[in-house]
C-alpha positions as CSV (number, residue, x, y, z in Angstrom):
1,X,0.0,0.0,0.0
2,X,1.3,3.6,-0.6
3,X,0.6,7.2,0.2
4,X,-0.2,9.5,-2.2
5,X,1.4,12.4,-1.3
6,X,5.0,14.4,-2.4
7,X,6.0,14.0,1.1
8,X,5.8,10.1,1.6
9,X,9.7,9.3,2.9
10,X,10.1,11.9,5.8
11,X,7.9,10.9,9.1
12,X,5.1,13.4,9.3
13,X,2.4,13.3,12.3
14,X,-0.9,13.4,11.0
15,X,-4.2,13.9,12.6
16,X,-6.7,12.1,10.8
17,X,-10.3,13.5,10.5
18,X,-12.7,10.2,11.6
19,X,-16.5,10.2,11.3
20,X,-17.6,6.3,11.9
21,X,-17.7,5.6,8.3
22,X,-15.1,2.8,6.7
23,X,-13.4,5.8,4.4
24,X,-11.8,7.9,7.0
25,X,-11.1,4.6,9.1
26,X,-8.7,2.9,6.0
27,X,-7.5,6.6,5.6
28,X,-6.1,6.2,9.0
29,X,-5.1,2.3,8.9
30,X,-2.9,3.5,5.0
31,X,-1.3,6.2,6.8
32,X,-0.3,4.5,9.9
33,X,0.6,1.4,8.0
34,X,3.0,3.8,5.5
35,X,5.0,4.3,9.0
36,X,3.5,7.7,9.8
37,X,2.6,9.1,13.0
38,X,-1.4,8.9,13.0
39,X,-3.8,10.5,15.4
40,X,-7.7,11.0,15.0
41,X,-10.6,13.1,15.5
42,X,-14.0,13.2,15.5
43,X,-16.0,16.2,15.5
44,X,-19.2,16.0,17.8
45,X,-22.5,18.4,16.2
46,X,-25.7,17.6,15.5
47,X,-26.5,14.6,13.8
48,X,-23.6,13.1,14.5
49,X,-25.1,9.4,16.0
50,X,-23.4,7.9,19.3
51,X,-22.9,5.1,17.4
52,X,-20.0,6.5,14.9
53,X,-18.5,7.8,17.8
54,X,-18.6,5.0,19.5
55,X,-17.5,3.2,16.0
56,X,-14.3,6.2,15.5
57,X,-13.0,5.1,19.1
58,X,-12.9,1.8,18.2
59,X,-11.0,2.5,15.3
60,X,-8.7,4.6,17.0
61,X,-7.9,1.7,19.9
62,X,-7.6,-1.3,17.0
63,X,-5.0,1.1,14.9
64,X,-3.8,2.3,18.5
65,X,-3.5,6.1,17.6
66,X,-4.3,8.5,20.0
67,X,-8.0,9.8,19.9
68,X,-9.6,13.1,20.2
69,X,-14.0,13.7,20.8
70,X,-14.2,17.6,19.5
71,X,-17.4,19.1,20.0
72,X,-18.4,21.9,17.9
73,X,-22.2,21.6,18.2
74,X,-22.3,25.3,18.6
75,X,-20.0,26.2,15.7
76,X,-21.3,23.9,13.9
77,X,-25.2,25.0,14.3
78,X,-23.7,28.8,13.4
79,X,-21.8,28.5,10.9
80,X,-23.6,25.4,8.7
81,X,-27.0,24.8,10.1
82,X,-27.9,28.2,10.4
83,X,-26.6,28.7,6.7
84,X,-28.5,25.9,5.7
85,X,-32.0,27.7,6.7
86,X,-30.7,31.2,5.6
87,X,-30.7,29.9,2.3
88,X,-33.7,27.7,1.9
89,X,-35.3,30.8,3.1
90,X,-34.1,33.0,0.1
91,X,-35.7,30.2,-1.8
92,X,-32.0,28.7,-2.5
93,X,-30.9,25.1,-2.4
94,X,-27.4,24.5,-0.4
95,X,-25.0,21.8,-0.4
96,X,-24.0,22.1,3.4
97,X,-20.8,19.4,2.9
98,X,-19.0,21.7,0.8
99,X,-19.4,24.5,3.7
100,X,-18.8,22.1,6.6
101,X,-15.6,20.8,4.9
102,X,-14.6,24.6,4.0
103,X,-15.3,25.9,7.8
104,X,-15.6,22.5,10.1
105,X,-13.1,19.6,8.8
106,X,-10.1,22.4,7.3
107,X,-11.5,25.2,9.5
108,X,-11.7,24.2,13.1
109,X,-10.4,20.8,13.3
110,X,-7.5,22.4,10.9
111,X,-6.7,24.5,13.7
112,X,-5.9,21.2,15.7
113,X,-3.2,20.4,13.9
114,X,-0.6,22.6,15.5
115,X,-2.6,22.5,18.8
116,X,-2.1,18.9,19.2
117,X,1.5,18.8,17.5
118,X,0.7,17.4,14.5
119,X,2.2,18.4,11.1
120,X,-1.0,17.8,8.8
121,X,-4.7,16.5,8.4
122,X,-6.3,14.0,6.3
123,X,-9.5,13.0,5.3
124,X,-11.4,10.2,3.7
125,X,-12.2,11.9,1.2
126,X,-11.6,10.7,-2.9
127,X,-9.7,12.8,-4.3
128,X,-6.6,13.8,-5.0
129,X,-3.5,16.4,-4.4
130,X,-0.8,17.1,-6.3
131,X,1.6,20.5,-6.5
132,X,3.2,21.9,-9.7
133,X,5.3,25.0,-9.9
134,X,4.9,25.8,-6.0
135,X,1.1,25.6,-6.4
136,X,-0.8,22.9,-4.5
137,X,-3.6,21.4,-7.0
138,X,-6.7,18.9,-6.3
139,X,-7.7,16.6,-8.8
140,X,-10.4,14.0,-9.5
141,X,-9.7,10.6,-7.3
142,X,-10.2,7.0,-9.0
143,X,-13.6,5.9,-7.6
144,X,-16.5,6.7,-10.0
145,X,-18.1,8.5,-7.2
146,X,-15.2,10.8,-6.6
147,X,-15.3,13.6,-4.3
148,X,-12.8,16.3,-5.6
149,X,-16.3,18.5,-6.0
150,X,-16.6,18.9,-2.3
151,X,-13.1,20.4,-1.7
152,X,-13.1,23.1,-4.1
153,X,-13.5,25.7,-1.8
154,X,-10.1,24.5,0.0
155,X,-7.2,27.4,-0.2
156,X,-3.5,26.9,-0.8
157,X,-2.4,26.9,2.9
158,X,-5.1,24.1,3.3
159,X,-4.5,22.0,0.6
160,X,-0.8,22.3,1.6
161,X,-1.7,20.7,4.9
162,X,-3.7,18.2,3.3
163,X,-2.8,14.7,2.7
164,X,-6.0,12.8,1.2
165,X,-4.8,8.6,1.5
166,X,-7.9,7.2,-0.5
167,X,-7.5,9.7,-3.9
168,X,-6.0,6.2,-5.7
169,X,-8.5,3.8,-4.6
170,X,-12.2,2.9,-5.3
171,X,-14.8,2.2,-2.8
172,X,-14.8,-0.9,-3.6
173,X,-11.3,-1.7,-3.0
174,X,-11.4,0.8,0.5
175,X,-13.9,-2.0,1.7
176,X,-11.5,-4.7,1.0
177,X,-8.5,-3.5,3.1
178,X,-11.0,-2.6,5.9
179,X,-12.4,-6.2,5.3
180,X,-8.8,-7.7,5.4
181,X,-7.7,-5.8,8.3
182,X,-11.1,-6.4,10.0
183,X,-11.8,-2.6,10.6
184,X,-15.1,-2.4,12.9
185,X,-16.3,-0.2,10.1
186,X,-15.7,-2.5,7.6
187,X,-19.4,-2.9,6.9
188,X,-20.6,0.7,7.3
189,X,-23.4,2.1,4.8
190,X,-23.0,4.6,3.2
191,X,-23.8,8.3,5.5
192,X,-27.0,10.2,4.7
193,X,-26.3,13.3,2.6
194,X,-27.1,16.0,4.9
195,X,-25.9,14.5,8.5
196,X,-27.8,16.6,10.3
197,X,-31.0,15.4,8.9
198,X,-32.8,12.5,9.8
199,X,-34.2,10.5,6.7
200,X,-34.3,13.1,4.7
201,X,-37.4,15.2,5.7
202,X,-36.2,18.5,4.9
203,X,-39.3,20.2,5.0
204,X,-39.8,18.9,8.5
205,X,-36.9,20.2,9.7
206,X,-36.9,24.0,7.7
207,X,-40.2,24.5,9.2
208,X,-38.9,24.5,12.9
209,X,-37.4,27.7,11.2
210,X,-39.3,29.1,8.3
211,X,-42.9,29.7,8.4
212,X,-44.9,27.7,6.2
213,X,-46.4,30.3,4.0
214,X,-49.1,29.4,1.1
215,X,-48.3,31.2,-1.8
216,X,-48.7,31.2,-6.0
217,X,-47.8,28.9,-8.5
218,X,-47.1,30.2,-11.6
219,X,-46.3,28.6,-14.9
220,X,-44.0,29.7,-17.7
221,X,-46.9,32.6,-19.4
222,X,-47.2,34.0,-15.9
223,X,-50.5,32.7,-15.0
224,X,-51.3,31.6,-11.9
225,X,-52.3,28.2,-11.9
226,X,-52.2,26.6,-8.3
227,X,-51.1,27.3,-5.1
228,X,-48.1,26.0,-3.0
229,X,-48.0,25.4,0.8
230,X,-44.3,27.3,1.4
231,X,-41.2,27.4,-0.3
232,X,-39.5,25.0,1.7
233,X,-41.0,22.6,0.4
234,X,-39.5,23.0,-3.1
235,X,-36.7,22.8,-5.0
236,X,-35.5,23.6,-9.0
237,X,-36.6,20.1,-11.0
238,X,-38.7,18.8,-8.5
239,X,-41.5,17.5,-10.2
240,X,-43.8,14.8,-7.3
241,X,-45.7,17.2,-4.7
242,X,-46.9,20.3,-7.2
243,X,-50.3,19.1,-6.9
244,X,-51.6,20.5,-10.6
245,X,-52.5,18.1,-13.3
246,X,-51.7,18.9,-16.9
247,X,-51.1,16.8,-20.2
248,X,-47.3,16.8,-19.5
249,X,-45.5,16.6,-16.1
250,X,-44.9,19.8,-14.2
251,X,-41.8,20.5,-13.0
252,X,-40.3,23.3,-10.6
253,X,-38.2,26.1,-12.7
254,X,-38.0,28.8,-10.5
255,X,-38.2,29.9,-7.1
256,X,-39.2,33.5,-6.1
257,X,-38.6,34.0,-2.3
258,X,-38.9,37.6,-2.7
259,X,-42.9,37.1,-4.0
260,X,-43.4,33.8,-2.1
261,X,-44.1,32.4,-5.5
262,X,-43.2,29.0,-7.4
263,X,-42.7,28.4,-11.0
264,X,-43.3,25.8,-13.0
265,X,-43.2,24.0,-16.4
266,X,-42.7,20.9,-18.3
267,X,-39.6,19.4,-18.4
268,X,-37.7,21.3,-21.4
269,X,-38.3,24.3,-18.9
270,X,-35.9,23.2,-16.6
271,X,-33.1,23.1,-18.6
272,X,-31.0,26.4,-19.0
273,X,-27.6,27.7,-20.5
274,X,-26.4,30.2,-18.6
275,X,-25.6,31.1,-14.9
276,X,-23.6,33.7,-12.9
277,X,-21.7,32.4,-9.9
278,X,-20.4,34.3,-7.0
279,X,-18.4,33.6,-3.9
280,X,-15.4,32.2,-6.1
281,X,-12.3,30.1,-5.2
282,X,-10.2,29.1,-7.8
283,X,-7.2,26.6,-6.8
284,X,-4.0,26.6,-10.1
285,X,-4.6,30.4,-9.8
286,X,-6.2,33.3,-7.5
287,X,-7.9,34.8,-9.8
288,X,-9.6,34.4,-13.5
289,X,-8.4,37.2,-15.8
290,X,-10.3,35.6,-19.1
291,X,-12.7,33.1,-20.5
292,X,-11.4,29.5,-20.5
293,X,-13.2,26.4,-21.8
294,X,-13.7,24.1,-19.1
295,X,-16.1,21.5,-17.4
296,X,-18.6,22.3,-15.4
297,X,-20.4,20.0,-12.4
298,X,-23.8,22.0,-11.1
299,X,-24.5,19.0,-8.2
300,X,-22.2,16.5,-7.1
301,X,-24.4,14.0,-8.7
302,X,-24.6,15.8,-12.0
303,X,-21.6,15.0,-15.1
304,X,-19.2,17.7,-16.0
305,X,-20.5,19.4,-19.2
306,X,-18.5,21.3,-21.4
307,X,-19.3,25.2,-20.9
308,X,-17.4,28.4,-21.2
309,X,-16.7,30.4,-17.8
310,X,-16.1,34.7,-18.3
311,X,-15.1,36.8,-15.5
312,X,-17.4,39.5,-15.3
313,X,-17.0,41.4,-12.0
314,X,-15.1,41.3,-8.9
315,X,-15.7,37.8,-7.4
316,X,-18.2,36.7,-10.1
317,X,-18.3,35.2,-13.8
318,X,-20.5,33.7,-15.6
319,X,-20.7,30.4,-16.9
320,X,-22.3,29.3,-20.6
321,X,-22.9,25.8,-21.4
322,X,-22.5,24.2,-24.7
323,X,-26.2,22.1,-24.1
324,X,-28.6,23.3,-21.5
325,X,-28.3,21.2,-18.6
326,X,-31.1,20.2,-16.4
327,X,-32.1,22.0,-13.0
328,X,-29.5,24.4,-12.7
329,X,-30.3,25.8,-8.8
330,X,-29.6,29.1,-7.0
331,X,-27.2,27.9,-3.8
332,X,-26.0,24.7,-5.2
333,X,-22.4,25.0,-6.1
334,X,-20.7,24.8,-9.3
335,X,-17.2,23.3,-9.8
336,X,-15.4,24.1,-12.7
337,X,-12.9,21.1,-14.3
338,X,-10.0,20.7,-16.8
339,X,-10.3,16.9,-17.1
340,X,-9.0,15.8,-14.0
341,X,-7.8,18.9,-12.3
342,X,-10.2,21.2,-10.5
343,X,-9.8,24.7,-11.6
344,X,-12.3,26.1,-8.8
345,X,-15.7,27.1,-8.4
346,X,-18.3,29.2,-6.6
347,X,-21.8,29.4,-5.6
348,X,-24.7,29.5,-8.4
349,X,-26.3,32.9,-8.1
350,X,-28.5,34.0,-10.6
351,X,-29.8,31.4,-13.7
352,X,-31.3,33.1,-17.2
353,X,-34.5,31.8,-18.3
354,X,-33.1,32.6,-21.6
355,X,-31.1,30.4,-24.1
């Protein structure tokens, strides 16, 4: 087994992020098995279920690597949770892992590293660093489900602190060497998307939060046709839950918190072309001086299209596909690739109905 990382032969001491799961677990077992000095951490917030903690430690007293319980329930309910509402209430759709790995896992329990003595951090994460010219890059890791797009927002002093172990594997094979080593999270499914969210029932949760408020449904001549029972319970391309019968499936194509009103059309309608983004980081470079032809991923789960980004601001461009792509939404982020290497990416502001 080997590390990859451009610092494999000297003897760092790393502390490696846990959460329960078999990834982070083999991160640790590959790095402490390359001869390195290994630690771990869990972070402690809400949804985080006794039994991955209970699951980390054992982890931690198999590989027997010192083991750290951080709580950050109150920085974590500030900074993501409260984020998370702020912009389902703007009628936006977040991705909260891309924040929490930005301001949780290489914010706060980045600031660990020196704390506890240790000389980097590293995640389970698929993916992959690599530096060129004094710049430290992330690419694309091997696994078909790789998970580059949830580190873009990661700056050079992070990503030079960063040593990501699993970037050359697949899931498949992680599972094996947890299997052969007899990891006790060997057999661990796979987390629920947002953590702190029980089986999915956003709605449930957002209303705690944000009223409920009935409002319009509009289709794509402006007419109202329906009515909706609060924008929470919406997002861009949802099509089951609109209520409104017509020839052809409705879909949802736009969201107007502003007017507490819902758009919707058939499926053609939900694809669009063009998008600004905002709130950019790019990663070879600070700072995009002109167009380039790149890839674009709107949602993790989405492919990378080919699409044409221009800088037209301070801290925003904006980005033309070749093909409309389907459900472009407002908050989701948008990562920008040149085949394997991320070039950046920001979050998805405004999308034309246009094109």
């Amino acid at each position: 087994m080997t590390i990859d990382t451009d610092m494999q032969s000297s003897n760092l001491h790393i502390l490696v992020a846990l959460s329960g799961g078999v990834d982070s677990s083999t991160a640790a077992l590959l790095l402490k098995d390359s001869g390195y000095r290994v630690e771990g951490a869990i972070m402690v917030f809400e949804g985080v279920p006794q039994e991955k903690i209970r699951a980390a430690a054992r982890v931690a007293e198999q590989l027997q690597i010192n083991f750290h319980l951080v709580d950050v329930q109150r920085e974590f309910r500030d900074l993501i949770i409260s984020d998370f509402i702020a912009e389902y209430r703007r009628g936006r759709t977040p991705n909260p892992c891309v924040l929490c790995n930005k301001l949780m896992k290489f914010g706060l329990l980045f600031k660990m590293v020196s704390e506890v003595g240790t000389d980097r951090i590293a995640t389970g994460h698929y993916a992959k660093l690599d530096k060129q010219k004094g710049r430290y890059l992330l690419k694309r890791g091997c696994d078909e489900n790789e998970q580059s797009y949830f580190l873009y927002r990661l700056d050079q002093n992070q990503l030079s602190r960063t040593i990501l172990p699993l970037g050359q594997y697949t899931k498949d094979e992680v599972r094996e060497i947890a299997r052969k080593h007899k990891l006790p999270t060997a057999t661990q499914k796979k987390s629920q998307d947002v953590c702190f969210i029980r089986d999915g029932e956003y709605a449930s949760f957002l209303k705690k939060s944000i009223p409920e408020s009935p409002g319009p449904i509009f289709n794509t001549e402006g007419k109202a046709v329906g009515q909706h029972n609060g924008i929470i319970h919406y997002t861009i391309g949802q099509r089951h839950g609109i209520g409104i019968s017509h020839k052809h499936p409705y879909y949802v194509t736009r969201i107007d918190a502003a007017q507490n009103a819902i758009y919707i059309g058939e499926k053609r309608d939900a694809y669009k072309k063009e998008f600004i983004v905002t709130d950019l980081n790019f990663i070879p470079f600070d700072t995009l001086k002109q167009s380039m032809q790149i890839s674009t991923k709107v949602r993790y789960f989405s492919p990378a299209s080919e699409a044409r980004i221009e800088p037209i601001g301070q801290d925003k461009i904006k980005v033309i596909f070749t093909k409309p792509q389907w459900a472009i939404a407002p908050g989701q982020s948008a990562v920008f690739y040149q085949k394997d290497l991320v070039i950046g990416g920001g979050l998805i502001d405004e999308v034309f109905d246009y094109a």
